[in-house]
C-alpha positions in Angstrom: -212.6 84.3 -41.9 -209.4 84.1 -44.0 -206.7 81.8 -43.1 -202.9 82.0 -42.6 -201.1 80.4 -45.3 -197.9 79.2 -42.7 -199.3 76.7 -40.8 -200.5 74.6 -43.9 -197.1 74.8 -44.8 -195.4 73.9 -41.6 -198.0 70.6 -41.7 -197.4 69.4 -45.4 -193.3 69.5 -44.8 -193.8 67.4 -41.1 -195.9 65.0 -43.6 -193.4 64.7 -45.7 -190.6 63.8 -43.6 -192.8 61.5 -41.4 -192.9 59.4 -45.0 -189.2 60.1 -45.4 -188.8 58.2 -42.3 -191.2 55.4 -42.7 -189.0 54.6 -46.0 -185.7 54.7 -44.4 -186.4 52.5 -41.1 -188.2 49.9 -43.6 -185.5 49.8 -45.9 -182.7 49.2 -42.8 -185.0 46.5 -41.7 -185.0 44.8 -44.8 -181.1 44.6 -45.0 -181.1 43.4 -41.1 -183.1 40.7 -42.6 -180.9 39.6 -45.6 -177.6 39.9 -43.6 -175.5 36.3 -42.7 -176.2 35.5 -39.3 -172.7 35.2 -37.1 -171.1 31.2 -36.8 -171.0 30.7 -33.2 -167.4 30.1 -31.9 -166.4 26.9 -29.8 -164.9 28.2 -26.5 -161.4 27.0 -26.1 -160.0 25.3 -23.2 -157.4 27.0 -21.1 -154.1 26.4 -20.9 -152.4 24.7 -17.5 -148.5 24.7 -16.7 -147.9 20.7 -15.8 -145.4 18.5 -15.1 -145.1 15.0 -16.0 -144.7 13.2 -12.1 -143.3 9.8 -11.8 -142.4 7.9 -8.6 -139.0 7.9 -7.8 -136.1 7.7 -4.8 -135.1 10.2 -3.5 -132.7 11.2 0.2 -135.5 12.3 2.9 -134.6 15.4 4.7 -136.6 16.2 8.5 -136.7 19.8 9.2 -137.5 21.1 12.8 -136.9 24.1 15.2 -135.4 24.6 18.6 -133.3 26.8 20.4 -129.8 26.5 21.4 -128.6 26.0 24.5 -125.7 25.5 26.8 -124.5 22.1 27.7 -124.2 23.1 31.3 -125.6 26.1 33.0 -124.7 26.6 36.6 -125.6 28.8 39.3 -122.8 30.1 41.5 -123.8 29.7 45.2 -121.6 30.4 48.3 -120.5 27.6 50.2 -119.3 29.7 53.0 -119.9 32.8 54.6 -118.0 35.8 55.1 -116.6 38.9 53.1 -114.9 38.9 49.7 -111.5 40.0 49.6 -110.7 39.5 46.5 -111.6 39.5 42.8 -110.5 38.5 39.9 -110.4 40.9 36.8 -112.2 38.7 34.6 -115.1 37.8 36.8 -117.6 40.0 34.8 -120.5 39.6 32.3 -119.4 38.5 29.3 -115.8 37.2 29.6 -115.0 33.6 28.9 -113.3 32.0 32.4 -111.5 28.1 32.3 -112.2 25.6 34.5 -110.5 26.1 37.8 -110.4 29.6 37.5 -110.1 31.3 40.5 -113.1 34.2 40.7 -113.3 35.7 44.2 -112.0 34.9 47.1 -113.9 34.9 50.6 -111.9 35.8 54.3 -110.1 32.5 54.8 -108.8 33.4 58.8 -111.4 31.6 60.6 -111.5 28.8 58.3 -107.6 28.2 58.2 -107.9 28.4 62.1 -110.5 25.7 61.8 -107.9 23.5 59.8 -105.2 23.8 62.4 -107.6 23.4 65.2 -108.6 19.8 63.3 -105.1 18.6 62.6 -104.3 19.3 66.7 -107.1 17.3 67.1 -106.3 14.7 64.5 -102.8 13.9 66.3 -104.6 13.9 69.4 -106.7 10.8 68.3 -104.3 9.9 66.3 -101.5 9.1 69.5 -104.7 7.7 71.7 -104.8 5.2 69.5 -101.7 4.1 69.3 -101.2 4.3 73.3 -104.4 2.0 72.5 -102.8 -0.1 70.7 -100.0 -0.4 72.8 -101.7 -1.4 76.0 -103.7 -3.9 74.1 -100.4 -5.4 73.0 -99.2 -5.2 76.6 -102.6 -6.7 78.1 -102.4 -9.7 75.8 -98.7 -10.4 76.5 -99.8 -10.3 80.5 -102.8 -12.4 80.0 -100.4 -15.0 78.1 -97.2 -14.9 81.2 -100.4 -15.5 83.8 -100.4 -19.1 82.9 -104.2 -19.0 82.0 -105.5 -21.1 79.2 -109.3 -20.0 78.9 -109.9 -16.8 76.9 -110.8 -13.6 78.8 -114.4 -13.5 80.0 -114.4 -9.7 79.0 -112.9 -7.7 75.8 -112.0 -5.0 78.7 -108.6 -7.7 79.8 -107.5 -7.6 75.8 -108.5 -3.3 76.0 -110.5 -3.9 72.8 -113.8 -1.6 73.4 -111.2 0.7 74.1 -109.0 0.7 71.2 -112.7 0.9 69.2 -113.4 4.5 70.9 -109.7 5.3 70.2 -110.4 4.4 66.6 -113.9 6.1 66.4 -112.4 9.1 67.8 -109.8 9.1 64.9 -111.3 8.6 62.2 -114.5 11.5 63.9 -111.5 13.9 63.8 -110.0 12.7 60.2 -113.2 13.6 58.7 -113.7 16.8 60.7 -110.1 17.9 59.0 -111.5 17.0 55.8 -114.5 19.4 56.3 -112.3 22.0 57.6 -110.6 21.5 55.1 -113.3 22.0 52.3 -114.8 24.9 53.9 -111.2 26.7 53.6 -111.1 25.8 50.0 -114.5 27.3 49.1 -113.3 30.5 50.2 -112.0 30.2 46.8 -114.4 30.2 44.4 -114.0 29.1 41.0 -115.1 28.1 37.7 -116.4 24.4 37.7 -115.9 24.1 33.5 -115.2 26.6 30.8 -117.6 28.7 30.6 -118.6 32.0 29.7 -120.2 34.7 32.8 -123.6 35.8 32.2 -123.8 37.4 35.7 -122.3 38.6 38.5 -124.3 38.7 41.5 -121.2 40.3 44.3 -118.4 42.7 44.1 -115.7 43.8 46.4 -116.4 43.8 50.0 -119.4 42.4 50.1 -120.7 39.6 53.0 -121.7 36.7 51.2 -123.9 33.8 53.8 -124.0 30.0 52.7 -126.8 29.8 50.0 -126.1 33.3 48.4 -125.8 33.1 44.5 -122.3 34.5 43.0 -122.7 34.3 39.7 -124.5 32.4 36.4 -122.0 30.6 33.8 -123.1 28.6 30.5 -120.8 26.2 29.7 -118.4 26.7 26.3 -118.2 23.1 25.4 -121.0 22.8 23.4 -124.2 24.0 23.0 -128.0 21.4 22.4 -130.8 22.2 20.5 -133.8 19.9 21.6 -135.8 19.8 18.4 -139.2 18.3 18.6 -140.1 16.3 15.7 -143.5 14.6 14.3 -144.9 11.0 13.7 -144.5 11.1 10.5 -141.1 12.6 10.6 -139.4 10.3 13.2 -140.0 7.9 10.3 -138.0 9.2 8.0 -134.7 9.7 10.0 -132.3 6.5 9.2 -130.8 4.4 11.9 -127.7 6.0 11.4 -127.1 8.4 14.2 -124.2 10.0 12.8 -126.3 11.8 10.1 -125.1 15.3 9.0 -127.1 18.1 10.5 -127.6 21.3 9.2 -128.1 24.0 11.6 -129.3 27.6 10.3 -129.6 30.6 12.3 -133.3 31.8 11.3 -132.1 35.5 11.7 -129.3 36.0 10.2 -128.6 32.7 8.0 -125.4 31.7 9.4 -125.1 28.3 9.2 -123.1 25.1 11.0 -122.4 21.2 10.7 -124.1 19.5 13.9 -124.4 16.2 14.6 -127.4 13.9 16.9 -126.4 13.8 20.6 -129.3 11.3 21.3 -132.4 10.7 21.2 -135.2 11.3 23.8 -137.3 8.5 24.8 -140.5 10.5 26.5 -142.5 13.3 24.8 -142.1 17.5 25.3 -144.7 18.3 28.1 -145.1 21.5 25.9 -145.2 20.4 22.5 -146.4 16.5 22.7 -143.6 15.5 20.3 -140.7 13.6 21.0 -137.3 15.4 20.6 -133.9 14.6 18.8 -131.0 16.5 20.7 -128.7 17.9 18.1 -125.5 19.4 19.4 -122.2 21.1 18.2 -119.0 21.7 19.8 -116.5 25.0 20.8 -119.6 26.9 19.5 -117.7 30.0 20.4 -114.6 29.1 18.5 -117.1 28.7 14.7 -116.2 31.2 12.4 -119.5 32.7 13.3 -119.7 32.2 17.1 -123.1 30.7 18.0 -124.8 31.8 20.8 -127.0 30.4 23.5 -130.6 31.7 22.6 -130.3 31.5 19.1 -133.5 30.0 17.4 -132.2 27.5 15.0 -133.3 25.4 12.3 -132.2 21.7 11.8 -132.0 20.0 8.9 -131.4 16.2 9.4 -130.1 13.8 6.5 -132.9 11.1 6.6 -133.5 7.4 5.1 -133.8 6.9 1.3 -137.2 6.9 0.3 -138.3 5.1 -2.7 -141.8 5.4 -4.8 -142.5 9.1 -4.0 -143.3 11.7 -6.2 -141.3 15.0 -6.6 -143.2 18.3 -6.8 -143.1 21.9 -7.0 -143.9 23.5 -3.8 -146.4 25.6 -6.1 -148.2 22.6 -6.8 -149.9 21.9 -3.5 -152.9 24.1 -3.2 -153.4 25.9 0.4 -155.9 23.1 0.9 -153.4 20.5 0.7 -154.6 19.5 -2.7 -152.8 18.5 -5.8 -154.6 19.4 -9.7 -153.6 16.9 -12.3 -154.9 16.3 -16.1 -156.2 13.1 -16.8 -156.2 11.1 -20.5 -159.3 13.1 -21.0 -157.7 16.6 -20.4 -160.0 17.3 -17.8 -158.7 18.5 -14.3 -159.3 16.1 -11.1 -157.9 16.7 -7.6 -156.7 14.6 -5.1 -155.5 15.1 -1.4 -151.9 15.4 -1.2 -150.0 12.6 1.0 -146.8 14.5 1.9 -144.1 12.6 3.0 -141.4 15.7 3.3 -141.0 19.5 2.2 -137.3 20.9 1.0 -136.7 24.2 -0.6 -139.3 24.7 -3.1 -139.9 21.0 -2.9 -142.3 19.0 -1.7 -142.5 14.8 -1.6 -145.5 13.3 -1.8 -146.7 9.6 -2.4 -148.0 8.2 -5.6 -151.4 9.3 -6.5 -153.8 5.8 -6.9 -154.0 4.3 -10.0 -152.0 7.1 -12.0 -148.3 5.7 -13.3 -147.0 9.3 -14.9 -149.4 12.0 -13.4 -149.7 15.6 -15.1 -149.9 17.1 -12.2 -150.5 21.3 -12.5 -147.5 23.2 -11.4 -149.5 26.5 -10.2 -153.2 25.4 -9.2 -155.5 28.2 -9.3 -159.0 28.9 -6.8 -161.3 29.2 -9.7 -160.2 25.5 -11.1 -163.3 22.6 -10.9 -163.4 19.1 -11.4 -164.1 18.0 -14.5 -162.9 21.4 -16.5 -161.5 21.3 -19.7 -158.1 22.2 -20.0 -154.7 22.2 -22.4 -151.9 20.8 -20.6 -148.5 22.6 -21.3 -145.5 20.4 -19.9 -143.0 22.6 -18.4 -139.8 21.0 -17.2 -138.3 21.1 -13.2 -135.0 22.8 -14.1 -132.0 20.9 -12.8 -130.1 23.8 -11.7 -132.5 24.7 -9.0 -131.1 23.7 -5.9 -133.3 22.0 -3.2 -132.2 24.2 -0.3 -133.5 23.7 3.2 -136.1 26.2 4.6 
């Protein structure tokens, strides 16, 4: 049987270019072979932002919260009963009332009447007494013409257990004028300081009974903030109770010069700290009016601390920890012994056994002790102002 000449052909060229193949992949592998083999490259060490910390003095500043309050906050009560007549146009919400203003005004009649009725009576007692008097004078002056030397066996001959009851019945009927008296002037009731009206519990006509509230006033002399302060921080206010303190509204930003009322000699039930009271006065006569309620900051000039380190804010990790490059370059961390925070400041004590510390301004989660670093000294600009929180 004769065979096709094409599929000799088709096997000779695959021969052929299987030995093409074999010669190229051999040669390739031979110049692999020959070629320089790469110089392995020394990893460098990152660089770190420091800067160089000494211990120095600096002013302490304590920092706390609280909210402001009135100096005096009353509530209005009736001290008599009846209706109110009367009102005054500026008893409402709001409006700023001086002491001794007259509000409202309850029905007086019955307790004028009670007045005159206790003067009557007043005279009364008054004129039995000196009738009193009088007879005792007599009965003394008729004891003396009898001739009799001995002293009376009874005080009844000298009239003196009466004169007492004359006298007790007096002074009963004084006092009774002096509570009708008061009861007619609290049918007039006023303001017992300056003070600003926060409510107004009657109005025109109504009948008010002993007991019933009138209205709610805050004082306008001042206002307190109680601001409840640490260990650690009562320690760094001075002696000096007429530091400056800075009050800033947390809001808004307004701000104010206050000064320490006094101190408080137990500890908040609430918050287990002992408070400073800060106050300032005519808060509603400030530029910027400041308001009972408002939640405050307080920023207290302290002692002058000396040996503590000034850092960056940044510096402290969220762990409390501070990074710093020792004489081998290599990072160690140490727990950070805070003494204060201002602004973007923070205070902290020396670190053991380092004089000038290179201490990493911006510390980062993937740093390790022991790493290799390149410490590039940055320097705390002087312009930056250490502004309170």
């Amino acid at each position: 049987m004769k065979m096709s000449p094409t599929p000799i052909l088709v096997t000779v060229v695959a021969v052929v270019c299987i030995g093409f193949a074999i010669m190229y992949n051999g040669k390739k592998m031979a110049e692999s072979a020959n070629a320089p083999r790469p110089v392995a490259t020394k990893a460098s060490a990152p660089n770190v932002s420091v800067v160089l910390a000494t211990p120095g003095s600096y002013q302490a500043y304590v920092t706390g919260h609280g909210e402001a309050q009135a100096h005096w906050a009353l509530t209005l009560k009736a001290q008599v009963q009846g209706e109110v007549t009367t009102m005054n146009p500026q008893f409402a919400t709001g409006n700023i009332v001086e002491k001794g203003a007259v509000l409202a005004t309850i029905d007086s009649t019955a307790y004028e009447q009670a007045v005159a009725s206790a003067k009557a009576e007043l005279a009364d007692a008054q004129l039995a007494l000196q009738e009193e008097k009088d007879l005792g004078a007599q009965a003394k002056r008729e004891w003396q013409r009898s001739g009799v030397t001995q002293a009376p066996s009874s005080p009844l001959v000298y009239r003196t257990l009466q004169l007492e009851a004359a006298q007790a019945s007096a002074d009963n009927t004084f006092f009774v004028l002096k509570t009708a008296e008061r009861d007619e002037q609290n049918t007039r009731i006023s303001a017992a300081f300056d003070g600003v009206i926060l409510s107004r519990d009657i109005d025109l006509g109504s009948y008010v009974n002993v007991g019933d509230t009138i209205a709610t006033l805050n004082s306008t002399d001042r206002v307190e903030i109680a601001v409840p302060l640490s260990l650690s921080q009562w320690q760094n206010l001075g002696s000096d109770a007429s530091a400056t303190v800075t009050l800033q509204d947390v809001t808004t930003g307004s701000r104010w010069t206050g000064y320490i009322a006094r101190l408080e000699q137990h500890l908040d039930d609430s918050s287990r700290q002992r408070n400073v009271i800060v106050a300032l006065d005519k808060p509603f006569e400030q530029a910027t009016p400041l308001l009972p309620g408002t939640f405050l900051s307080a920023e207290i000039t302290g002692k002058q601390l000396s040996n503590v380190i000034k850092l960056p804010a940044s510096a402290v990790s969220q762990n409390g920890q501070v990074w710093f490059v020792n004489e081998q370059n290599t990072l160690v961390n140490v727990m950070a012994d805070k003494v204060f925070e201002r602004g973007d400041f923070v205070y902290i004590k020396p670190i053991a056994g380092v004089s000038e510390a290179k201490v990493v301004t911006r510390p980062l989660v993937s740093y390790l002790a022991g790493m290799q670093v390149s410490p590039m000294v940055e320097m705390i600009s002087p312009i930056v102002k250490e502004q309170a929180l």
